[in-house]
Residue frames relative to the residue before (quaternion, step in Angstrom):
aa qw qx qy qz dx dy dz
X 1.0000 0.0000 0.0000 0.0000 0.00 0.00 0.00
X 0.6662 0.5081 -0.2761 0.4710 3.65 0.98 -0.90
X 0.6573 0.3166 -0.3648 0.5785 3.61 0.82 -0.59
X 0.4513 0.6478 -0.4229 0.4448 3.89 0.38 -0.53
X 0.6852 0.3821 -0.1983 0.5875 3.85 1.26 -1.15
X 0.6211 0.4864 -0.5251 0.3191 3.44 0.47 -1.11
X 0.7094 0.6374 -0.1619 0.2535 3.57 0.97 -1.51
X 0.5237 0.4811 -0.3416 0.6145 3.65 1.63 -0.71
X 0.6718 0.5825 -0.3118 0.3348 3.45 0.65 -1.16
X 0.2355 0.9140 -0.1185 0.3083 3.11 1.59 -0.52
X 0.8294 0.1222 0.2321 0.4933 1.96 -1.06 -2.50
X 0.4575 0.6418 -0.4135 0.4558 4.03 0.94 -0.12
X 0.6473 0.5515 -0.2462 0.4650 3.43 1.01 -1.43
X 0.7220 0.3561 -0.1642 0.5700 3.33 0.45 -1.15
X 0.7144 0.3978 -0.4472 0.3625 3.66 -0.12 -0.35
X 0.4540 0.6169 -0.3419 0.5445 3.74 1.58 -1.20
X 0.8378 0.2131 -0.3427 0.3678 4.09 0.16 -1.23
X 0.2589 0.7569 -0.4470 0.4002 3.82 1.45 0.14
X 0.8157 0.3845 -0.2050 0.3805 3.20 0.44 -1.41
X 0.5424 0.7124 -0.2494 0.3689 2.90 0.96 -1.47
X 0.6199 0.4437 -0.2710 0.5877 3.61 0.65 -1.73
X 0.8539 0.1092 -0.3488 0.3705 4.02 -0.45 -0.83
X 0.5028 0.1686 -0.7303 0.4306 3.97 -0.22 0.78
X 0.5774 0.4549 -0.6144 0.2868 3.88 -0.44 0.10
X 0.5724 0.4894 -0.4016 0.5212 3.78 0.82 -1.22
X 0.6492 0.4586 -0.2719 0.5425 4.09 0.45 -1.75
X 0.7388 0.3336 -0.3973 0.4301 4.20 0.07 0.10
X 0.7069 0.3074 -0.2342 0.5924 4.16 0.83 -0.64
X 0.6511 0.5227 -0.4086 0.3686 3.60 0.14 -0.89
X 0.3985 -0.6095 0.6542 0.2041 3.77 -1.05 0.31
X 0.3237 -0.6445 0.6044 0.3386 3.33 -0.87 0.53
X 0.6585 0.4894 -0.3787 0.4283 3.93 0.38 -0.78
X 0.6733 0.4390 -0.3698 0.4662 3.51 1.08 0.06
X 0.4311 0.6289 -0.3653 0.5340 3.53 1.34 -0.71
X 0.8116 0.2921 -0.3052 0.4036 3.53 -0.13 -1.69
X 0.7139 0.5001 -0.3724 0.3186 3.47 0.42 -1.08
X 0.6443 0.2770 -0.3590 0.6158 4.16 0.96 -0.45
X 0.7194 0.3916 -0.5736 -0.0048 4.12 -0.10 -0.22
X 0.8159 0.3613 0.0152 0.4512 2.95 1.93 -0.36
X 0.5038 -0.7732 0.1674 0.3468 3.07 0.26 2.09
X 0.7698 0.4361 -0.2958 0.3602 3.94 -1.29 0.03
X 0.5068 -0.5897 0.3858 0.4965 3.57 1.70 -0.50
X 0.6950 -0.6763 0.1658 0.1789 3.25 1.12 0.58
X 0.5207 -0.7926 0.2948 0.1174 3.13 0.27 1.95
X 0.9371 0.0717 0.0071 0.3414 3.05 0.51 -1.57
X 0.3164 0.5453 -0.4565 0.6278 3.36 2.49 -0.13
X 0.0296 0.4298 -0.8255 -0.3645 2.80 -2.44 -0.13
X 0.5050 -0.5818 0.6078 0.1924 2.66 -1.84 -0.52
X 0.3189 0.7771 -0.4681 0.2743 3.46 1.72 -0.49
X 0.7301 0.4993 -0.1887 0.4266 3.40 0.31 -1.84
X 0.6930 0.4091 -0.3054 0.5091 4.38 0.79 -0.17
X 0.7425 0.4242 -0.3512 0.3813 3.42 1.01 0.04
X 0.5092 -0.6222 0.5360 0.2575 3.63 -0.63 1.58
X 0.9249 0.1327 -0.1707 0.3128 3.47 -0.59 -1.00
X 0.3316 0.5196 -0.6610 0.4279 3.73 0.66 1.67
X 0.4246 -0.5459 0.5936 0.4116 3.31 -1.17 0.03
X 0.6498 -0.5946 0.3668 0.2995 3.22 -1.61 0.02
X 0.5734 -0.5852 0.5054 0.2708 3.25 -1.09 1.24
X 0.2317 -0.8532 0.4660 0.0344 3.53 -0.52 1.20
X 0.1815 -0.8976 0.3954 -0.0708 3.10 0.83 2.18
X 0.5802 0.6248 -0.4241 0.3051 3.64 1.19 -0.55
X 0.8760 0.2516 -0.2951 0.2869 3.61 1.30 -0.37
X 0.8327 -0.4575 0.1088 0.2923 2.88 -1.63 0.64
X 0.3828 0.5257 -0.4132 0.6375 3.80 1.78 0.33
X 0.7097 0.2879 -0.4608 0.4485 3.34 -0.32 -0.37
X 0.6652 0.4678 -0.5144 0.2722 3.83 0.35 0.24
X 0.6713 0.4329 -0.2956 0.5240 3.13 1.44 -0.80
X 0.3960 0.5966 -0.4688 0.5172 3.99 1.09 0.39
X 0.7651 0.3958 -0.2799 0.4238 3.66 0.50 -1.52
X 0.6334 0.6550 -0.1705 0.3752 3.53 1.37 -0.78
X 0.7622 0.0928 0.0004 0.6406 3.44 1.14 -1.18
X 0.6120 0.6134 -0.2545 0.4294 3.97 0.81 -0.14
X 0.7660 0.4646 -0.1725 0.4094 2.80 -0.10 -2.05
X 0.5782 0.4489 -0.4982 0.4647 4.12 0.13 -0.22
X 0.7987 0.2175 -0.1639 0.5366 3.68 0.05 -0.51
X 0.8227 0.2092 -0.1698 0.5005 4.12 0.50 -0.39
X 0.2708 -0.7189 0.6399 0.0194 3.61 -0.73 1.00
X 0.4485 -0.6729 0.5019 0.3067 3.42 -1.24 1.08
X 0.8453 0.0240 -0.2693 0.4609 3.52 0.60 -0.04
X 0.7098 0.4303 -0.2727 0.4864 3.72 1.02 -0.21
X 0.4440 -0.5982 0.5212 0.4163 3.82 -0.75 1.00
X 0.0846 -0.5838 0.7855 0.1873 3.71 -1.46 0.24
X 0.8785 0.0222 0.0130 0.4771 3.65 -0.14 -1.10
X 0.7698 0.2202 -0.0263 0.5986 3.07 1.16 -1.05
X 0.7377 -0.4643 0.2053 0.4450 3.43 -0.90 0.14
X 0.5802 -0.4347 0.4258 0.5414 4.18 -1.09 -0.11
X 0.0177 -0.6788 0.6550 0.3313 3.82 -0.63 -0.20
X 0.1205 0.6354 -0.7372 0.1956 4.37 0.34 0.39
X 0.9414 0.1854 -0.0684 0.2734 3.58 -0.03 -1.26
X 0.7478 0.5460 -0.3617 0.1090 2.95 1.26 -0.39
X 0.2624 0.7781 -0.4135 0.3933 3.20 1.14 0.49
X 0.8013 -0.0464 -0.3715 0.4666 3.54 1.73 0.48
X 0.2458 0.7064 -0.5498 0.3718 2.78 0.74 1.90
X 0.7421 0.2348 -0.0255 0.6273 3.48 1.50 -1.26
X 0.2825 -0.7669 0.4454 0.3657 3.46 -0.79 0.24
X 0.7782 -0.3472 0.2113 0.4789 3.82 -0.94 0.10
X 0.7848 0.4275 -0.3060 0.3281 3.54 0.69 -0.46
X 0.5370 0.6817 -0.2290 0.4411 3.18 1.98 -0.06
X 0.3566 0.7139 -0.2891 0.5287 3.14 2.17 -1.43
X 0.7895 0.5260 -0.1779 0.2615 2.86 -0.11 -2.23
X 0.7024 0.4412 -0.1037 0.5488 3.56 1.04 -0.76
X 0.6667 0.3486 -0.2698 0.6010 3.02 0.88 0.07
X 0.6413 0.4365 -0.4387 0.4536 3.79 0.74 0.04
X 0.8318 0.4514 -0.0884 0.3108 3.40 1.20 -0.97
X 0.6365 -0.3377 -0.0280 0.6929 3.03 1.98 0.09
X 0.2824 -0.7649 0.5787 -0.0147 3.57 -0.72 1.58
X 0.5125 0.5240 -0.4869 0.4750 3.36 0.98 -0.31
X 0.7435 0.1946 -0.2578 0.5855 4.14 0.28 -0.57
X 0.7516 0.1564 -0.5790 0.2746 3.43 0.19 0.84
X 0.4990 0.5747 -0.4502 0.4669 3.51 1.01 0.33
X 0.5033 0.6384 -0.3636 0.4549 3.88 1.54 0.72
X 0.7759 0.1617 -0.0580 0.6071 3.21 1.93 -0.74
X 0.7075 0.2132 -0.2780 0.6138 3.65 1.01 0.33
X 0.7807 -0.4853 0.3881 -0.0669 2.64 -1.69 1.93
X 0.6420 0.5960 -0.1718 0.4506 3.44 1.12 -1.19
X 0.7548 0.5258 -0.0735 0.3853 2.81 1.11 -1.88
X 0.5914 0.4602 -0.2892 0.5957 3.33 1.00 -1.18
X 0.7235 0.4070 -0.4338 0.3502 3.81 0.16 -0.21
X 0.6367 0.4923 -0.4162 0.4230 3.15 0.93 -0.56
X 0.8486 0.3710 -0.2264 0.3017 3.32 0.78 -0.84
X 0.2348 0.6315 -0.4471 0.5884 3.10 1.89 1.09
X 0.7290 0.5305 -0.2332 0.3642 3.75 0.61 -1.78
X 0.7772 0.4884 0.0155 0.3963 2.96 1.48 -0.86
X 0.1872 -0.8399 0.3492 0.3709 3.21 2.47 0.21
X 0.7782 -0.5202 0.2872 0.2031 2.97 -0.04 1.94
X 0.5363 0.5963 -0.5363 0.2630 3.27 0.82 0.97
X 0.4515 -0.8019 0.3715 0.1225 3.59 -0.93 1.23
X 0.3530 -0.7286 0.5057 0.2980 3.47 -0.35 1.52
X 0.7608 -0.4647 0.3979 0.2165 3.35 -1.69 0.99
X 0.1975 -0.7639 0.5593 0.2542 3.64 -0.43 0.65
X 0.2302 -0.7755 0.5790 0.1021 3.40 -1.25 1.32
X 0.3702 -0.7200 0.5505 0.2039 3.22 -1.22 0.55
X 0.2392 0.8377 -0.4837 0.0842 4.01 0.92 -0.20
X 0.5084 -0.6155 0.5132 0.3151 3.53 -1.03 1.10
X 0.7210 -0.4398 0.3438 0.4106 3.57 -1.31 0.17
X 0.5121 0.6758 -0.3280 0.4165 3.33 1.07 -0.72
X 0.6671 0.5554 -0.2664 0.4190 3.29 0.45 -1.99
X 0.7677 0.4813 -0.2299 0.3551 3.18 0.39 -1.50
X 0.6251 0.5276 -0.3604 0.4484 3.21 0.75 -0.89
X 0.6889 0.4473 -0.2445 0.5153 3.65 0.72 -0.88
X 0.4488 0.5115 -0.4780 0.5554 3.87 1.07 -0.03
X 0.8498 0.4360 -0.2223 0.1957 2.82 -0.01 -1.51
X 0.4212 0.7321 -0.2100 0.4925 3.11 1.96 -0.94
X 0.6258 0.5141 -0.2009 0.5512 3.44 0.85 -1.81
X 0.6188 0.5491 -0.3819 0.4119 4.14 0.25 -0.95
X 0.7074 0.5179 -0.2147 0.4303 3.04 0.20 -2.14
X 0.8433 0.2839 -0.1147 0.4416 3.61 0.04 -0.99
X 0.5999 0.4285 -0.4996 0.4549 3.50 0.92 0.61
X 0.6481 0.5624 -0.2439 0.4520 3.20 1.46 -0.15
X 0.4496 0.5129 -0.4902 0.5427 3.32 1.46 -0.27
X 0.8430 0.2808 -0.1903 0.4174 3.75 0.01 -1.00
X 0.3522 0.5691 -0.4373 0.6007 3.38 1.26 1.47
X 0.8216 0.3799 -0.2335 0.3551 3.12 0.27 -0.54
């Protein structure tokens, strides 16, 4: 019976200093520091958008930002690169017909524009997913771009 105690006592001890250690780790530790070292590339499946005060707000109410969170977001953050670049802005870097070509098959436009082939050098030549989206979709992507970038800037 006495050793039967020593042993709960134990495992109490240790489970009590378990905790203890992660609200300490969950009180000092940044999360944007957590995500960005626990998981390799800057992080697949964390963002960070949503922990950073001084972006504006990710403008979730439209109907692009679902098909962003759906087919994007894993590899492109609205402001932070994960795999690919942020798109927050880049909607005024390129204009809509470049987007467009680039959502739907970069391999043939990274055959004839310069831009492309750098990025997808900058980017160790990984190749964004070809998308098939109905005119609609796009239009609402694109919709979703443009106007997260107005309120980016």
């Amino acid at each position: 019976m006495i050793n039967e105690l020593s042993i709960i006592t134990k495992i109490l001890t240790i489970a009590f200093s378990l905790v203890v250690i992660l609200i300490f780790a969950a009180l000092v530790v940044p999360e944007k520091y957590l995500a960005e070292r626990l998981l390799p590339g800057g992080c697949a499946t964390i963002t960070t958008d949503s922990y950073l005060p001084t972006h504006p707000p990710i403008l979730k109410d439209l109907e692009g930002y679902k098909l962003y969170s759906r087919n994007c977001s894993p590899c492109h953050g609205v402001y932070n690169k994960i795999i690919g670049p942020a798109l927050g802005q880049v909607a005024g870097r390129r204009d809509s017909l470049w987007i467009t070509q680039w959502i739907q098959d970069n391999e043939l436009l990274r055959s004839k524009d310069q831009i492309a082939q750098e990025l997808y050098l900058e980017y160790n030549e990984t190749q964004c997913l070809k998308n098939d989206f109905s005119k609609t979709d796009m239009s609402d992507l694109m919709t979703f771009l443009y106007e997260q970038n107005k309120v980016s800037k």
